[in-house]
N, CA, C and O of each residue as an XYZ file, in Angstrom:
640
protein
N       0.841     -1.181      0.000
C       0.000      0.000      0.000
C       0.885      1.243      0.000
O       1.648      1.404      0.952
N       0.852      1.964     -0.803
C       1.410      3.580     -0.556
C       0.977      4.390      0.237
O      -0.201      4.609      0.520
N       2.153      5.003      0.741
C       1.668      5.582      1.631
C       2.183      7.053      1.181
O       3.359      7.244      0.871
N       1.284      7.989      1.173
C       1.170      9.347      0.203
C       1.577      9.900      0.556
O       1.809     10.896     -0.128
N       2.113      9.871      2.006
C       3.248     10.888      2.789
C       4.767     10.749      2.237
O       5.457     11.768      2.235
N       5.050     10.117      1.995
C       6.616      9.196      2.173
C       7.061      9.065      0.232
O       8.024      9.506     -0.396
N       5.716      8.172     -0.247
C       6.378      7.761     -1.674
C       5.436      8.645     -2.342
O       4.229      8.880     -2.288
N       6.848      9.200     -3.245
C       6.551     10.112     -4.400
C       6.071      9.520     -5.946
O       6.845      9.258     -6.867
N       5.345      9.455     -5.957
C       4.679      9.172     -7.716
C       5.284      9.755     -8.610
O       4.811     10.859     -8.881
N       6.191      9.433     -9.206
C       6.864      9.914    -10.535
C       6.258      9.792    -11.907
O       6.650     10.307    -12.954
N       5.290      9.058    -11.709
C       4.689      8.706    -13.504
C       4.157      9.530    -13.592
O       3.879     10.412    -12.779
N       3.786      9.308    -15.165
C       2.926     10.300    -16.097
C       4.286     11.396    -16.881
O       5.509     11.329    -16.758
N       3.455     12.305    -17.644
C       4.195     12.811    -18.822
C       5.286     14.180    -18.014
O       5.413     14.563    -16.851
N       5.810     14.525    -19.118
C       6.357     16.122    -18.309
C       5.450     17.138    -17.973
O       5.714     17.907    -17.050
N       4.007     17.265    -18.866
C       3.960     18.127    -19.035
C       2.252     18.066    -17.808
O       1.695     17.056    -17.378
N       1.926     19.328    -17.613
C       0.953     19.143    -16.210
C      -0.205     18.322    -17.165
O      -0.129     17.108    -16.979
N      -0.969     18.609    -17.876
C      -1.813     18.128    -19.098
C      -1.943     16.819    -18.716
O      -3.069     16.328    -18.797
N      -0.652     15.864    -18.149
C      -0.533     14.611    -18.515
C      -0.887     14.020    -16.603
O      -0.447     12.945    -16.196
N      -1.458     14.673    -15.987
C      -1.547     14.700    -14.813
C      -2.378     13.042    -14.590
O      -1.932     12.162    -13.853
N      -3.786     12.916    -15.513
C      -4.228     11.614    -15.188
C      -3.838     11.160    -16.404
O      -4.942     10.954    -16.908
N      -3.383     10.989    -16.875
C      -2.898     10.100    -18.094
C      -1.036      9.053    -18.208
O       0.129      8.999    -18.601
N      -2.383      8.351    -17.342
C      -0.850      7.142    -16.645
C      -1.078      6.118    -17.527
O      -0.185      5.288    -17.363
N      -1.962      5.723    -18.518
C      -1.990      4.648    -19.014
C      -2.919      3.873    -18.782
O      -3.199      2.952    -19.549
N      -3.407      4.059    -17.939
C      -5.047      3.309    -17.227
C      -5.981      4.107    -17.594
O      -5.834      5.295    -17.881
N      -7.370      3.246    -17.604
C      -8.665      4.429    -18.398
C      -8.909      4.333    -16.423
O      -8.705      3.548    -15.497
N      -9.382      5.509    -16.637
C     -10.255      6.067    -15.369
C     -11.494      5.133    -15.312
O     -12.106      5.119    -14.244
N     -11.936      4.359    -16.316
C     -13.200      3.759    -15.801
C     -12.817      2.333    -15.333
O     -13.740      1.519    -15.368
N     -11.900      1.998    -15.003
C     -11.284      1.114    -14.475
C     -10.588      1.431    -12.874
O      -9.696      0.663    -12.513
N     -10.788      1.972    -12.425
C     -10.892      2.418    -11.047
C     -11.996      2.148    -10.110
O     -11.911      2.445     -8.918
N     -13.197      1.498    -10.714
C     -14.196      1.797    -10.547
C     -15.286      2.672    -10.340
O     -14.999      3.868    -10.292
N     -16.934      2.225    -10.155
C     -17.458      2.866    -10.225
C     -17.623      4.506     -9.192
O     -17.087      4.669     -8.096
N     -18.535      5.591     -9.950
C     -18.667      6.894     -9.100
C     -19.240      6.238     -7.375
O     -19.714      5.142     -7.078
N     -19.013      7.154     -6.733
C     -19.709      7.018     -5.512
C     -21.035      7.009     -5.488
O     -21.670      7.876     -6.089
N     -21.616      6.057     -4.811
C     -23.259      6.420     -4.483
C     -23.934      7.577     -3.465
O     -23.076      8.106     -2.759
N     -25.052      7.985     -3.288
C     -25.673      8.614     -2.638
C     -24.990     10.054     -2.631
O     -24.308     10.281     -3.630
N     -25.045     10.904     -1.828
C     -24.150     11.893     -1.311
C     -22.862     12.375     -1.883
O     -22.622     13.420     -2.487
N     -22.109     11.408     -1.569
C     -20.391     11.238     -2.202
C     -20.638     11.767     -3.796
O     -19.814     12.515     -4.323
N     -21.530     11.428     -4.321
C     -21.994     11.159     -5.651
C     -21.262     12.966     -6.328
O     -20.429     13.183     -7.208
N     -21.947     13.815     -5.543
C     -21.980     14.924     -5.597
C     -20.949     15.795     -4.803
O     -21.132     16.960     -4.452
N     -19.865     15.053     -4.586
C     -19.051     15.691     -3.588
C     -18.060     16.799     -4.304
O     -17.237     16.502     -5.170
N     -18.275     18.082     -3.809
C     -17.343     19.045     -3.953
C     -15.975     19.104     -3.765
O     -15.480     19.269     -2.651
N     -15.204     18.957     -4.982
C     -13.700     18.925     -4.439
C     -13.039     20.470     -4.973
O     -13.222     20.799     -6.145
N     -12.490     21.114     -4.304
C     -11.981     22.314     -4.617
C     -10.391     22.180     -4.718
O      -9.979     21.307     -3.954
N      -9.481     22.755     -5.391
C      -8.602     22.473     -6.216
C      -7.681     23.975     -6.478
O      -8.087     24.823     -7.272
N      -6.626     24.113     -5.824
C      -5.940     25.225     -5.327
C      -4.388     24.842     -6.244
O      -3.486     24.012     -6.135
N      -4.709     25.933     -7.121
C      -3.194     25.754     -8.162
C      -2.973     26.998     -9.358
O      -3.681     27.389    -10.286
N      -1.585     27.412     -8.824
C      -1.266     28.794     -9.420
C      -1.268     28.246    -11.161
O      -1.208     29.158    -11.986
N      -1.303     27.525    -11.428
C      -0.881     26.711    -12.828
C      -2.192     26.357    -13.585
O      -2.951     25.405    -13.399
N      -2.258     27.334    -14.456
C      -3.489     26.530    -14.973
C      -3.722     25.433    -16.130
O      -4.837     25.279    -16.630
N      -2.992     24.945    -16.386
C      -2.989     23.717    -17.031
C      -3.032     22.740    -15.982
O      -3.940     21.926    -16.147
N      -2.338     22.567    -14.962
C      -2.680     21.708    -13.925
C      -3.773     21.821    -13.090
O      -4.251     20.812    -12.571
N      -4.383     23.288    -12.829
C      -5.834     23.173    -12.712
C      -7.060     22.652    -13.652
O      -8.198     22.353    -13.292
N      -6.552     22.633    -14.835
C      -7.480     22.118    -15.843
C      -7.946     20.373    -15.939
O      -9.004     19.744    -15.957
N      -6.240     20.005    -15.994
C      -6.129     18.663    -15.605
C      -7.056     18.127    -14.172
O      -7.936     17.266    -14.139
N      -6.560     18.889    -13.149
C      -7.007     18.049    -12.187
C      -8.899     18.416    -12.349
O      -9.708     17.605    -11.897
N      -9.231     19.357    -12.849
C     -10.496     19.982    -12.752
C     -11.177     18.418    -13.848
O     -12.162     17.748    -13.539
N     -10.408     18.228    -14.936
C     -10.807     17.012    -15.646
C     -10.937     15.908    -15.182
O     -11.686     15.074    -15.692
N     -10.027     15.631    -13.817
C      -9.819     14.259    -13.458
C     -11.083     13.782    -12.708
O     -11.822     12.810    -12.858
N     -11.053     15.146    -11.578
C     -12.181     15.015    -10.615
C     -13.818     14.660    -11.046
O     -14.572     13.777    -10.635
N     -14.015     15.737    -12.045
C     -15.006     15.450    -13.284
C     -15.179     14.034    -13.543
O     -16.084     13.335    -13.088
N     -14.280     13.681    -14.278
C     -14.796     12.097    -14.627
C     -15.132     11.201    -13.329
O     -15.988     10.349    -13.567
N     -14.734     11.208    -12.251
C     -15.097     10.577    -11.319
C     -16.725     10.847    -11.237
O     -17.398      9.898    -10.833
N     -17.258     11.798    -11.510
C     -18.736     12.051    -11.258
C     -19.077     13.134    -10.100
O     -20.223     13.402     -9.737
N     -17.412     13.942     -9.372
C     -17.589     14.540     -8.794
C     -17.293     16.186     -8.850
O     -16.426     16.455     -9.681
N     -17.822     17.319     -8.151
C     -18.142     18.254     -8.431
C     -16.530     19.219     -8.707
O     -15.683     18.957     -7.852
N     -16.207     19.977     -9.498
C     -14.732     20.011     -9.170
C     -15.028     22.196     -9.108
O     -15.794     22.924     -9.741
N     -14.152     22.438     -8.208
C     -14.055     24.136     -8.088
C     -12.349     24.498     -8.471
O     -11.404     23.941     -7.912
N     -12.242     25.404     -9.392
C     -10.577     25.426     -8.491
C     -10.477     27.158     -8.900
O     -11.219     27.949     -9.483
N      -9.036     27.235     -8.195
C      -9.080     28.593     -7.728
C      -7.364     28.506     -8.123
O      -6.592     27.561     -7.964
N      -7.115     29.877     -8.695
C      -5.949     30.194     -9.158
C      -4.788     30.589     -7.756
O      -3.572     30.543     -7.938
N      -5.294     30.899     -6.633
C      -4.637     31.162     -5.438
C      -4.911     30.721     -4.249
O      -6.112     30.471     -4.139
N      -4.431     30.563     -3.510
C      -5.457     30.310     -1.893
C      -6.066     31.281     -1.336
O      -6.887     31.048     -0.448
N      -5.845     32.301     -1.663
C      -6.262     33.604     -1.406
C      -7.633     33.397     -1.928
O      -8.444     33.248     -1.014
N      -8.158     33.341     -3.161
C      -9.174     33.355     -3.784
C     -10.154     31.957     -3.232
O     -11.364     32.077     -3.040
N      -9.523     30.847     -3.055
C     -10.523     29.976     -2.171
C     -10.504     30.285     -1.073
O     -11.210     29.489     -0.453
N      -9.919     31.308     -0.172
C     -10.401     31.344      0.770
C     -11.526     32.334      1.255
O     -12.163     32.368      2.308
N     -11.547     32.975      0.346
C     -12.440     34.279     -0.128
C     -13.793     33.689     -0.574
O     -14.829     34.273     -0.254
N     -13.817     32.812     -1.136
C     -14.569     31.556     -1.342
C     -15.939     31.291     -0.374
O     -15.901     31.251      0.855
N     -17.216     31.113     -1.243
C     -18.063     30.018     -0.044
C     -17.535     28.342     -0.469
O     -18.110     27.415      0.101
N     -16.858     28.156     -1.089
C     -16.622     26.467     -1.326
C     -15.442     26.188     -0.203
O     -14.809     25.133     -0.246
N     -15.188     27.154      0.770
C     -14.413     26.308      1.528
C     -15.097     26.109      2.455
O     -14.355     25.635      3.315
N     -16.597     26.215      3.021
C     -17.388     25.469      3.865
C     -17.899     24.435      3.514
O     -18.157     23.645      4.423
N     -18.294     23.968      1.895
C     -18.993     23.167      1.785
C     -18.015     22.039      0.579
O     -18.529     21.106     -0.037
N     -16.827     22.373      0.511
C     -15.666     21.625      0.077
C     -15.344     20.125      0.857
O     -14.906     20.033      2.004
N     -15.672     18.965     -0.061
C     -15.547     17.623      0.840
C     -14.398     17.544      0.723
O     -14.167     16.698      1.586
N     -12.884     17.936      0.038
C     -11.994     17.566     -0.106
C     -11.087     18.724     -0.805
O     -11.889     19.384     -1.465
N     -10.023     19.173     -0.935
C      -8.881     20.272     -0.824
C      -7.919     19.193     -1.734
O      -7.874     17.963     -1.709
N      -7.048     20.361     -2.683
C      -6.097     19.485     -3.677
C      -5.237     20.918     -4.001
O      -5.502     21.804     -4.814
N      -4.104     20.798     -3.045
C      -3.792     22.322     -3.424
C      -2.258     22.568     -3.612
O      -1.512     22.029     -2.794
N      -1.759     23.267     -4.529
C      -0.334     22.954     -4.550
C       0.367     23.249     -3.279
O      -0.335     23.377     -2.276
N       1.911     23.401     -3.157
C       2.427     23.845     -2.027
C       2.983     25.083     -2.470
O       2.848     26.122     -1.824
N       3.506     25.020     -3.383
C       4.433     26.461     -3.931
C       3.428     26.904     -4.681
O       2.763     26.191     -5.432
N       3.194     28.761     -4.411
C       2.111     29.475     -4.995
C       2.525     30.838     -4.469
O       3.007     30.973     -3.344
N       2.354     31.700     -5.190
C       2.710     33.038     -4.965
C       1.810     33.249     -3.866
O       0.872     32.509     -3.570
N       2.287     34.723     -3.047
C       1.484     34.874     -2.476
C       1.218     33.572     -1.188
O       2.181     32.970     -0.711
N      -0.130     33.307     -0.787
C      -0.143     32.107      0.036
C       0.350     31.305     -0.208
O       0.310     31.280     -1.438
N       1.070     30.195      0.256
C       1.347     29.230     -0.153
C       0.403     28.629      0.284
O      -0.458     29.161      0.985
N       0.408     26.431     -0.335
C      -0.726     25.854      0.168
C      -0.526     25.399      1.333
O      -1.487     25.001      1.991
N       1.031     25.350      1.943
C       0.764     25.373      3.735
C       0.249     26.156      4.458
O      -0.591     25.744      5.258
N       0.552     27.381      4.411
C       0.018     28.568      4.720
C      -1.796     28.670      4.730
O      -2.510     29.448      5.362
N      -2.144     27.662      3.856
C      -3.191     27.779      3.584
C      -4.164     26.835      4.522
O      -5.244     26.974      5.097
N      -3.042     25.656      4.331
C      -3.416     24.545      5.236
C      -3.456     25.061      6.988
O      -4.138     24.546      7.875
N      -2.491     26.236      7.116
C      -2.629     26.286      8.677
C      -3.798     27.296      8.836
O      -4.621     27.149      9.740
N      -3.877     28.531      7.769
C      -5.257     28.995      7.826
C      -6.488     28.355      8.363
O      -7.035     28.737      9.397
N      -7.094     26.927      7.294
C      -7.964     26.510      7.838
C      -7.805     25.445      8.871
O      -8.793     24.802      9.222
N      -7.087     25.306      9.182
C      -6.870     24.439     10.723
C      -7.078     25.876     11.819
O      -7.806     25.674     12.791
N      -6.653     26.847     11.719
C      -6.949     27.986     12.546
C      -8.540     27.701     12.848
O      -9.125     27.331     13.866
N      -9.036     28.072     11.372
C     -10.821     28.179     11.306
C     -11.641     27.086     12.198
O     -12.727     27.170     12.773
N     -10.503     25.813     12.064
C     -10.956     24.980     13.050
C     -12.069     24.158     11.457
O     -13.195     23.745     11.731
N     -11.786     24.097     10.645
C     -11.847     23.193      9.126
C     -10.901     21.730      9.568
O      -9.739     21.868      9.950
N     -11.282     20.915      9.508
C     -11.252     19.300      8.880
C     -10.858     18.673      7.716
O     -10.440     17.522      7.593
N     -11.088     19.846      6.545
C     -11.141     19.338      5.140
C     -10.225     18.490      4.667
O      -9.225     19.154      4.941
N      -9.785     17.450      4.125
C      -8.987     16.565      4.193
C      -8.533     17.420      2.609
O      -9.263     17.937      1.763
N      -6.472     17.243      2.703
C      -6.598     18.208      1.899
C      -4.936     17.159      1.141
O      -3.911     16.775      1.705
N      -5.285     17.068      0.086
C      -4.048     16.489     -0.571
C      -2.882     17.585     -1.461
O      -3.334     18.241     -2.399
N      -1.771     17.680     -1.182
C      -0.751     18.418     -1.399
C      -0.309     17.946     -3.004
O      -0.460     16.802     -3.433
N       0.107     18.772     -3.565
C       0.425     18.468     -5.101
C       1.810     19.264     -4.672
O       1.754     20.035     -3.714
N       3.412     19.017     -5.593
C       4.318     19.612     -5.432
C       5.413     19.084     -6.309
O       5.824     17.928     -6.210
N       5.951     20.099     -7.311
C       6.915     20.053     -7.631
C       8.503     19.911     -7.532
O       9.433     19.627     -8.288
N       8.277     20.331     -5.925
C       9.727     20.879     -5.068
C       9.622     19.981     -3.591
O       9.601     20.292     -2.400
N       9.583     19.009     -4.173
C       9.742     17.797     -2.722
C      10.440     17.812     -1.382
O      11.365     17.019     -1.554
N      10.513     18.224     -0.257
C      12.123     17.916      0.614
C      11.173     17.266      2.241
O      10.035     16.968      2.604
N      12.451     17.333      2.718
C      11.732     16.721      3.941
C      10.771     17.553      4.543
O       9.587     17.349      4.811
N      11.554     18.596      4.717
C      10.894     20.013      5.270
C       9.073     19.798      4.977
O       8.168     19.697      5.805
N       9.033     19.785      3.701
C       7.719     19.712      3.036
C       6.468     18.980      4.142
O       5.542     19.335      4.872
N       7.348     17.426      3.568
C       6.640     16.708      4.112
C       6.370     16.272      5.288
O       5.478     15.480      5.592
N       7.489     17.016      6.288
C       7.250     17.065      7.509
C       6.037     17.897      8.044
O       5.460     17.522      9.064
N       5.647     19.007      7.380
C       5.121     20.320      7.547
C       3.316     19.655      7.211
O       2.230     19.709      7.787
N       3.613     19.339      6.536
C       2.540     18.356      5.589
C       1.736     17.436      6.360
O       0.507     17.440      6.427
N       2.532     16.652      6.934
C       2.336     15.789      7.775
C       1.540     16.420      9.210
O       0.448     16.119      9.691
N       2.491     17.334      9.622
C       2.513     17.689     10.989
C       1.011     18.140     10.926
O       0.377     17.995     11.971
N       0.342     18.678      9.816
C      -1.007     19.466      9.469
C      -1.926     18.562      9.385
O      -3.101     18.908      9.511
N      -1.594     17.233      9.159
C      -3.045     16.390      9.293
C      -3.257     16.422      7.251
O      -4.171     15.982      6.555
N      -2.397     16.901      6.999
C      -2.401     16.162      5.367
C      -2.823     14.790      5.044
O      -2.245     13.861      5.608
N      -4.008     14.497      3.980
C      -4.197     12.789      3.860
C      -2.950     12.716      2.707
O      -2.873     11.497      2.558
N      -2.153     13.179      2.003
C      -1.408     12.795      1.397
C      -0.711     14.336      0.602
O      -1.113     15.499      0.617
N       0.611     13.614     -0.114
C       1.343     14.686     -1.030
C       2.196     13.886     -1.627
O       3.185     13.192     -1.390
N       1.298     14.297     -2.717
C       2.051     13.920     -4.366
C       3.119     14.665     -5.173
O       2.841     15.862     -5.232
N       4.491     14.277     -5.950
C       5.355     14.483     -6.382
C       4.504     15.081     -8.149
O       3.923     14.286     -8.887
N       4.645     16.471     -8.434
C       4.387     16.143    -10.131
C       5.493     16.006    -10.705
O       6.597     16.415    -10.345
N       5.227     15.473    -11.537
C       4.015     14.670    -12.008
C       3.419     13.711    -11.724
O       4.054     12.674    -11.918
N       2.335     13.582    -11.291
C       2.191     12.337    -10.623
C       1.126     11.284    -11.439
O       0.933     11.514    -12.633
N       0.540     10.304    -10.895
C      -0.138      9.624    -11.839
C      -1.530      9.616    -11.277
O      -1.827      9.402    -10.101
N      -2.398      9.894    -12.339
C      -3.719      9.682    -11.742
C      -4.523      8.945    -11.605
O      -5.716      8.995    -11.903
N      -3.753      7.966    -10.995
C      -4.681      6.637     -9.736
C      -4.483      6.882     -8.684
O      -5.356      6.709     -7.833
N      -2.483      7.681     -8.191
C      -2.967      7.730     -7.098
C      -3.302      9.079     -6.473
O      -3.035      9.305     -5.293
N      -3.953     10.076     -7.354
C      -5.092     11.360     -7.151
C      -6.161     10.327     -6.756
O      -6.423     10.280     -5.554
N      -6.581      9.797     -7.279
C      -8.094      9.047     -7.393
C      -7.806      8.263     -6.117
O      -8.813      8.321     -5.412
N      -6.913      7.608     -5.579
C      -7.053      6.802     -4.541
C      -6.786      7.740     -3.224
O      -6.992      7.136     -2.172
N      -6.464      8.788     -3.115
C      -6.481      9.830     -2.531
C      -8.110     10.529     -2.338
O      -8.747     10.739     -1.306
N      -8.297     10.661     -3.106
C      -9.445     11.534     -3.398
C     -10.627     10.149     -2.696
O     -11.423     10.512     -1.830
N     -10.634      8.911     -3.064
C     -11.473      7.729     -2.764
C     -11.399      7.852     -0.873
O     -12.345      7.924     -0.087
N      -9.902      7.840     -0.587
C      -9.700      7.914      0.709
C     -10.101      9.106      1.723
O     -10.303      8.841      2.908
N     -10.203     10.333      1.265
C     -10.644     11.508      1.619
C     -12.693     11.415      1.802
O     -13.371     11.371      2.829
N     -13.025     11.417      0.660
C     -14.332     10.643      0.824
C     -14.885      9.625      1.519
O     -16.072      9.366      1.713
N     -14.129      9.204      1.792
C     -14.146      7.589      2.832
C     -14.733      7.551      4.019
O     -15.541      6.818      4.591
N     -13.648      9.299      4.442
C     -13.578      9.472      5.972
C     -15.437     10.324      5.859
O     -16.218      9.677      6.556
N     -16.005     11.333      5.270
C     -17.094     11.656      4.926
C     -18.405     10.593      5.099
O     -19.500     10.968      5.520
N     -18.151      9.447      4.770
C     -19.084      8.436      4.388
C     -19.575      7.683      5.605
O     -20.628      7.075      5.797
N     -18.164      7.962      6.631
C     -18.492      7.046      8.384
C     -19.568      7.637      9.207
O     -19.847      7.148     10.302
């Protein structure tokens, strides 16, 4: 089992575009969530917009609702960060970063289970990451199964 703290996902292409395009069809992951989940809001924090596009595509095909926001600043300005089942936000970003962002809503006293995307890997990171109650942080490029098994696991905790 991977564990999303620790191992970095290297697959997929150079370019952000290639974010779920590991070689597996997405409908082989199985099916959307039932009931509730069905409709779950995932909001999506990334200075990059080709990698917001991507991930905005990925989430989509799952059957679930996707928001994203060019800054953290701007989702936090946001009503989707009350009603956001799940957070996907880079770490390096002008302005806020997505730790910065992450300790924001831990301030607010937010839950949102929030998966880290990052170009610039170190311990530091993932210590920081960790220490915040992060369900995971992915290396880009990464591959999108394990977004989706992230994103499955984040929903999970919602469903108890």
């Amino acid at each position: 089992m991977m564990d999303p703290l620790h191992d970095h996902v290297r697959l997929g292409g150079p370019s952000a575009a290639s974010v779920a395009d590991d070689g597996d069809r997405l409908a082989d992951v199985g099916p959307a969530p039932a009931g509730n989940l069905a409709a779950a809001k995932i909001a999506i924090v990334d200075d990059d917009a080709a990698v917001r596009a991507a991930l905005d595509s990925l989430v989509r095909s799952l059957g679930f609702v996707a928001f994203a926001f060019e800054s953290a600043e701007n989702f936090l300005d946001s009503p989707r960060v009350g009603d956001s089942a799940c957070l996907i936000a880079d770490v390096q970003m002008p302005g806020m970063s997505g730790l910065d962002l992450q300790d924001r809503l831990v301030e607010r006293g937010s839950g949102i289970p929030i998966v880290f995307i990052t170009a610039l890997p170190d311990q530091a990171i993932r210590s920081r990451v960790q220490a915040g109650g992060a369900l995971g942080l992915l290396e880009k490029p990464f591959c999108g199964r394990a977004m989706i098994e992230l994103l499955r696991q984040a929903l999970a905790t919602l469903a108890v």
